[in-house]
C-alpha positions in Angstrom: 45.9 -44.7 -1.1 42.3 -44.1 -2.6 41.9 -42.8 -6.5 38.6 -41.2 -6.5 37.5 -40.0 -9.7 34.4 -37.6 -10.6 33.5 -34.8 -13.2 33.0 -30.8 -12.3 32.1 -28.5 -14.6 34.8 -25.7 -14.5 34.3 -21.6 -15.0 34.4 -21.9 -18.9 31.5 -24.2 -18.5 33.4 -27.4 -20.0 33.4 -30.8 -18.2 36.3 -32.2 -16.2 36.7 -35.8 -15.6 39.7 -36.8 -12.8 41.2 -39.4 -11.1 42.9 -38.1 -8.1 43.8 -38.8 -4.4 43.1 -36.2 -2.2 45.9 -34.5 -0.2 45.3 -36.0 3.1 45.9 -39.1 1.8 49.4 -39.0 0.7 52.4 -39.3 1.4 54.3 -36.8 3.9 57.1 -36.9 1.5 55.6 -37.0 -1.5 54.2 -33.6 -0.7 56.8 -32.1 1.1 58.5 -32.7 -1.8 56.8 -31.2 -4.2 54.6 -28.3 -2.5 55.9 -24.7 -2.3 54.9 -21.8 -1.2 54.8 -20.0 2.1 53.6 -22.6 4.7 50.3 -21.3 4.9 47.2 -23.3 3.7 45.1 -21.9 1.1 41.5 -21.0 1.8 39.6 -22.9 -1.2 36.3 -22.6 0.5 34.2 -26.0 2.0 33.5 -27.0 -2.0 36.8 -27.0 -3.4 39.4 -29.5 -2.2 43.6 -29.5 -3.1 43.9 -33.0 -5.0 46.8 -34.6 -6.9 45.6 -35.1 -10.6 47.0 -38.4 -11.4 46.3 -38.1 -15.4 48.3 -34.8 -15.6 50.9 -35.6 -12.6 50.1 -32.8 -10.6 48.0 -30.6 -7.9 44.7 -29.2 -9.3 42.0 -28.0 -7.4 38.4 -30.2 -7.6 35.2 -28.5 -7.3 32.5 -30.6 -5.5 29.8 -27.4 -5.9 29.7 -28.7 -9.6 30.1 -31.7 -9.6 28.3 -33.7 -12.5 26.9 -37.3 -10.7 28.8 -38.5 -7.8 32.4 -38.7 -6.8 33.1 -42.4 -6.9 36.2 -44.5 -5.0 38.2 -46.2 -7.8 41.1 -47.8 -7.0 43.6 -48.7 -4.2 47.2 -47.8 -5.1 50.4 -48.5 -3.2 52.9 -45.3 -3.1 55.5 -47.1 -5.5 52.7 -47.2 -8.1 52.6 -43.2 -7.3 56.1 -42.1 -8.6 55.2 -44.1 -11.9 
């Protein structure tokens, strides 16, 4: 899986750094495990993208319309190193 990381700058005007792998990239289980809901995907809108937070261990949304510099590939991890 790919960690990407890259910095947005959220509603309250603060900057966000983030490594993260996007959602399409993981694992079946991992998610079906831990998504909830009703089944039905989330409109987010073409610059905001679902994304597992790997710093805080969990989903957060990343906004690419704010984005501060570019959105860089960063690491290779294997889905044992995930659960860690």
């Amino acid at each position: 899986m790919i960690v990407y990381k890259g910095t947005f700058t959220k509603k309250d005007g603060s900057k966000r750094t983030m490594k993260f792998i996007k959602t399409k990239d993981l694992p079946n289980k991992f998610l079906s495990d831990r998504l909830k809901g009703t089944g039905k995907e989330s409109n987010l809108g073409e610059s905001r993208e679902l994304v597992w937070d790997l710093d805080n261990q969990g989903f957060r949304v990343f906004n690419y319309e704010t984005t501060v510099g570019k959105v860089t590939k960063h690491a290779v991890i294997n889905e044992e190193k995930l659960a860690s």
